[in-house]
N, C-alpha and C positions, 0 to 999 in steps of 0.2 A: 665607188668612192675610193679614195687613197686613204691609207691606214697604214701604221707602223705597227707590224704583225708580226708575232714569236710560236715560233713552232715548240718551242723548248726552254731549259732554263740555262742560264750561260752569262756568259759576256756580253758586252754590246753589239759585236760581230755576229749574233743569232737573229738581230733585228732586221728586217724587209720591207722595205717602203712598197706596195703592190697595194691591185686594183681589189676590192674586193666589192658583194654587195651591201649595199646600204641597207642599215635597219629598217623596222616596219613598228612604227609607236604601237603600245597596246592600249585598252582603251582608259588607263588612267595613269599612262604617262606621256610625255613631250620628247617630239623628236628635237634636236638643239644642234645645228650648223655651226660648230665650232670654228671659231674665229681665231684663239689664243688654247693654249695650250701648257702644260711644264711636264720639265720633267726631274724631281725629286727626290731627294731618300728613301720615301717612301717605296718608289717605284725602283730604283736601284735594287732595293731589298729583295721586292720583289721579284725582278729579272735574274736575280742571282740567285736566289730560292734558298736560303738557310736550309738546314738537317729538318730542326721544327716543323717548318713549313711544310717542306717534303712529304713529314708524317702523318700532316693534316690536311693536305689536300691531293698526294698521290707522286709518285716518282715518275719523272721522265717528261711527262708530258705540262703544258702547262693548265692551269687551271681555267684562264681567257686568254685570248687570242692576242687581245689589244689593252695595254696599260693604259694610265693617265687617269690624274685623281683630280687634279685642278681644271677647271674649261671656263671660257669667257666665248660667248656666242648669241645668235638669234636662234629663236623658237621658228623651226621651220614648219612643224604640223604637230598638232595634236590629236588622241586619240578620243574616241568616240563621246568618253566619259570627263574627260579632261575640263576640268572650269578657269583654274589658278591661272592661267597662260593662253596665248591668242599667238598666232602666226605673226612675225616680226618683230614679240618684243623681246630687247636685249638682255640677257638675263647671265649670272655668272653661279658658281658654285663647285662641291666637290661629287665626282664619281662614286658611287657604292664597289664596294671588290669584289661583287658577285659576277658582275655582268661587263662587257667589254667597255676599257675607258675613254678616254678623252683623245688620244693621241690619233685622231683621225679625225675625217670631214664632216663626218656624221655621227651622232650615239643617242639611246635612248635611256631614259629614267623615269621614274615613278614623281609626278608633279608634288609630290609630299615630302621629298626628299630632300636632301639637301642644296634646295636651286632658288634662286631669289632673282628680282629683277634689279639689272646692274645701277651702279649710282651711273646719274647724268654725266658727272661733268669726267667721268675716266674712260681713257681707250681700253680696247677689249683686252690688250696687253698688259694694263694698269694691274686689270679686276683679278688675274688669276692668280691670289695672295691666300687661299683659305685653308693651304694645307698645313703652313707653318703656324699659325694662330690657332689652328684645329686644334693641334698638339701641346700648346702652350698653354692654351685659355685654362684647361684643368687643374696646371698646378699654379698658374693665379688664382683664380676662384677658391681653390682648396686651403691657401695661404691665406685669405681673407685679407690681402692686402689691405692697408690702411695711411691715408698722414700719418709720421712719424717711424714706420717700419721700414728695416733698411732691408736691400737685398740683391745681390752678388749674383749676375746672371754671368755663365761662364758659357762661349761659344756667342756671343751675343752680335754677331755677323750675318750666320746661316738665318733660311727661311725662319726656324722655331724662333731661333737668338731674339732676331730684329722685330718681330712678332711680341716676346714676352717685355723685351725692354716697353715697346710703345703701350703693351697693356698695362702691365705694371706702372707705368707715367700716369697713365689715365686712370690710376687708383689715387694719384695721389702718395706713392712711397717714395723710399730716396733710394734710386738706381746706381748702380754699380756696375758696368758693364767691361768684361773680360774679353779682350779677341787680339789677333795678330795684329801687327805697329801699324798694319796699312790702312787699319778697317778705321783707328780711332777717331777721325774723321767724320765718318760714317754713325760713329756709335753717338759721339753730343749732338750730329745733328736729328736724332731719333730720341733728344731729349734726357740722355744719360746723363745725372751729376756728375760721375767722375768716368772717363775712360781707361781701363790700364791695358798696354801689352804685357800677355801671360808668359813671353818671352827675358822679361827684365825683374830688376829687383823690385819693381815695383810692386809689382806683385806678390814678391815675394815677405815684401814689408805689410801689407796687410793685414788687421790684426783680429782676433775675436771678436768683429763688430757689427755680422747680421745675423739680423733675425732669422732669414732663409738664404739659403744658398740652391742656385737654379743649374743643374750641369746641361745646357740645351746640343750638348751635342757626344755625349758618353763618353768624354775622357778625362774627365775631374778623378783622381786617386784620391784614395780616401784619408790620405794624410793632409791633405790641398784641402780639402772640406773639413773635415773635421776643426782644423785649426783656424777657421773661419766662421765657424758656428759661435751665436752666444748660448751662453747654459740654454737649455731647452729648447734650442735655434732645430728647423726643419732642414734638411736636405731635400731635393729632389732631381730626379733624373730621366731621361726619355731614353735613357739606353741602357744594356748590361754593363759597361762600362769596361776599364781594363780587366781582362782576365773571368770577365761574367761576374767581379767581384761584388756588385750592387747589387746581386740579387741573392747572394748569400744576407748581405746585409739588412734589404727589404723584408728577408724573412724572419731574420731576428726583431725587428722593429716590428713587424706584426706580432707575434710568439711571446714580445716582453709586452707589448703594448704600448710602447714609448711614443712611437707613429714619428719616429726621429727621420726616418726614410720611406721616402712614399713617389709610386707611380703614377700619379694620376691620371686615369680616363674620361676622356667624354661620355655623360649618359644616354644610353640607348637609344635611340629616335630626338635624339637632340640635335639633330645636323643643320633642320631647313630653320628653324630659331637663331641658331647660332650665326650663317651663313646671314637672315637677315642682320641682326645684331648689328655683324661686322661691317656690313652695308649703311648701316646709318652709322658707325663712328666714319666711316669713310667719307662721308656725304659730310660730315659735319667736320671734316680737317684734323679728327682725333687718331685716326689713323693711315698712314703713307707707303705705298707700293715701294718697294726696292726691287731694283730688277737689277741684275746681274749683268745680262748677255742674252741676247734672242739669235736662235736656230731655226731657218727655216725648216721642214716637215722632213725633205730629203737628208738632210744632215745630222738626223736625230739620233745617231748614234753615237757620232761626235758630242752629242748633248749630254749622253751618258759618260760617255768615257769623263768629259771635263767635270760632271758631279761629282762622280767615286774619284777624282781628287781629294775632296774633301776642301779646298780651297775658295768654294762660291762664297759670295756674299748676298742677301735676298734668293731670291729667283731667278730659273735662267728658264727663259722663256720659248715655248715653240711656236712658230708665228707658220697656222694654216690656213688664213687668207691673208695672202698680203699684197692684192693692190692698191696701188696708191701710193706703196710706202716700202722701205729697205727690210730686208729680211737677213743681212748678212751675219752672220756672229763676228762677237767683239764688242756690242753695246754693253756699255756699264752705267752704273751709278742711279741715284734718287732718283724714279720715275715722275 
C-alpha cells in the first residue's frame, strides 16, 4: 500500500510517499481503506517533535512510522472477534497515537475506538472533521455553556476555532468570534453573532463583556484576555501560548483555586461516544465540514508545509482515493 512514512522527526522534507505492507486486523479490530485523510496541528506537532515529546517517547527516531489522526473510509476486513463493523460500511473517525495513522491506504484500529459509521448524506472528504471538535468539545462542556452566556472565541477559523464556534451555537450562548478580515465571512456563516478582525480597533474596543473567553489557537496575551473577562469570567486555551506564559498561569489558578484558567481534556476512553455524538449533530445539520484545501497523497508534504503557516481555515484535506473526482490543492471554502 502507499503511505506517507517518516523515518525521523523534522520538517516536511522528512516525509516519503512509498510502498509499504499493508496491516493485518487483530481480532477485535477493523482494517479501514482510507478514503479521506488531514493533516493537522496536531500532526505538525508531531512531525516536528517538541523537547517534551522527545523525553517521552525517545530521541531520534520516530515513535510510528505513519501520522494521521482524522480518516473517512470503508471497513475493508475485520478481525476474528470483531461485531460493531462488517466489510463495506462507511465509517469515519480519529486514529489513536500509539499505532500507525491515517495518512495512508490502509490502517488498523480497535472497533471500540474512536470509529463510527459515517453520516449518509457527507463524502468521505466531508467526514474528516473530528480533530478539531475533539479539542474543543472539552472546554465547551467544561464551560457549561448556556442561553444567555457570552463567549469570545479567539482563532475562530482554524479546525479547533470553526468547531468550538458551531458547538458553542448549539448550546444556545451568544458567540463572539475573533479571526483574520478574510475569514469573517466564514465566521457568521458558522452562526457567530458578531465577527471581529483581531487586526482592527474593533477589537481592540471590546469590553469586559464575557463570561468565557476561548484562545483556540495559543496566542491570546494575557493582557487581551484578561480585559475581556467579566469578574469571575473563565479563560481557556489549547496551547502554551506566547512565551509558554499560560501555563505559568494555569498553575496559579490551580494553587489559588480560582479555576480562572483551565485546559481542558477529553476523558479517557471517550473518543467512540464522542465521534458518534458528532455524527448525529452532522446528520442533523447542527454541525458543518469546513474544508480548507485538499492534497492529494503524493503532495502531502506540501500539505504540511501550508499547515505550519498557520493561515488554514477548517481543514485541509488529503484525498487517498480519488477516482471519480479532482484531487488538486487549492479547494477552499464550506464543504
Amino acid at each position: 500500500m502507499k503511505a506517507a512514512t517518516i523515518a525521523r522527526y523534522g520538517s516536511p522534507g522528512v516525509i516519503e510517499v512509498r510502498d509499504v505492507p499493508a496491516p493485518v486486523p487483530g481480532p477485535d479490530e477493523v482494517l479501514v481503506r482510507v478514503h479521506a485523510a488531514t493533516v493537522n496541528r496536531t500532526d505538525c506537532g508531531e512531525l516536528l517533535h517538541p523537547t517534551l515529546i522527545r523525553l517521552l517517547t525517545g530521541v531520534g527516531r520516530s515513535r510510528r512510522n505513519i501520522l494521521g489522526m482524522d480518516f473517512a473510509g470503508t471497513v475493508a476486513a475485520v478481525g476474528t472477534a470483531a461485531s460493531l463493523f462488517k466489510p463495506g460500511d462507511r465509517v469515519f473517525g480519529m486514529c489513536g497515537a500509539r499505532n500507525d495513522g491515517a495518512q495512508a491506504e490502509y490502517f488498523c484500529m480497535p472497533e471500540t475506538g474512536p470509529i463510527a459509521h459515517m453520516p449518509s448524506s457527507l463524502r468521505f472528504d466531508q467526514a474528516v472533521v473530528c480533530e478539531g471538535a475533539f479539542y474543543a468539545n472539552p472546554a465547551i462542556e467544561h464551560f457549561g455553556l448556556k442561553p444567555g452566556h457570552k463567549i469570545l472565541i479567539y482563532g475562530a477559523s482554524g479546525a479547533i476555532g470553526t468547531a468550538a464556534v458551531q458547538l458553542a451555537k448549539d448550546r444556545g450562548a451568544e458567540v463572539t468570534a475573533v479571526v483574520a478580515g478574510r475569514h469573517l465571512g466564514l465566521a457568521r456563516s458558522l452562526g457567530a453573532d458578531l465577527a471581529v478582525d483581531y487586526a482592527t480597533d474593533a477589537f481592540d474596543q471590546l469590553g469586559r463583556n464575557f463570561d468565557f473567553v476561548m484562545d483556540a489557537v495559543g496566542k491570546l496575551g494575557i493582557r487581551r484576555w484578561r480585559r475581556l473577562l467579566k469578574p469571575g469570567g473563565v479563560f481557556s486555551t489549547t496551547d502554551l501560548g506566547p512565551w509558554s506564559q499560560n501555563l505559568l498561569f494555569l498553575l496559579w489558578s490551580r494553587v489559588t483555586g480560582s479555576g480562572r484558567v483551565v485546559v481542558p481534556l477529553a476523558k479517557r476512553g471517550s473518543g467512540q461516544a464522542f465521534v458518534t455524538e458528532l455524527r448525529d449533530k452532522m446528520e442533523a445539520g447542527r454541525f458543518i465540514p469546513v474544508i480548507d484545501r485538499r492534497f492529494p497523497l503524493a503532495a502531502i508534504a506540501d500539505a504540511y508545509r501550508y499547515v505550519q503557516t498557520g493561515e488554514k481555515a477548517g481543514v485541509v484535506v488529503i484525498d487517498i482515493v480519488t477516482e471519480g473526482r479532482p484531487a488538486e490543492p487549492g479547494f477552499g471554502g464550506l464543504s
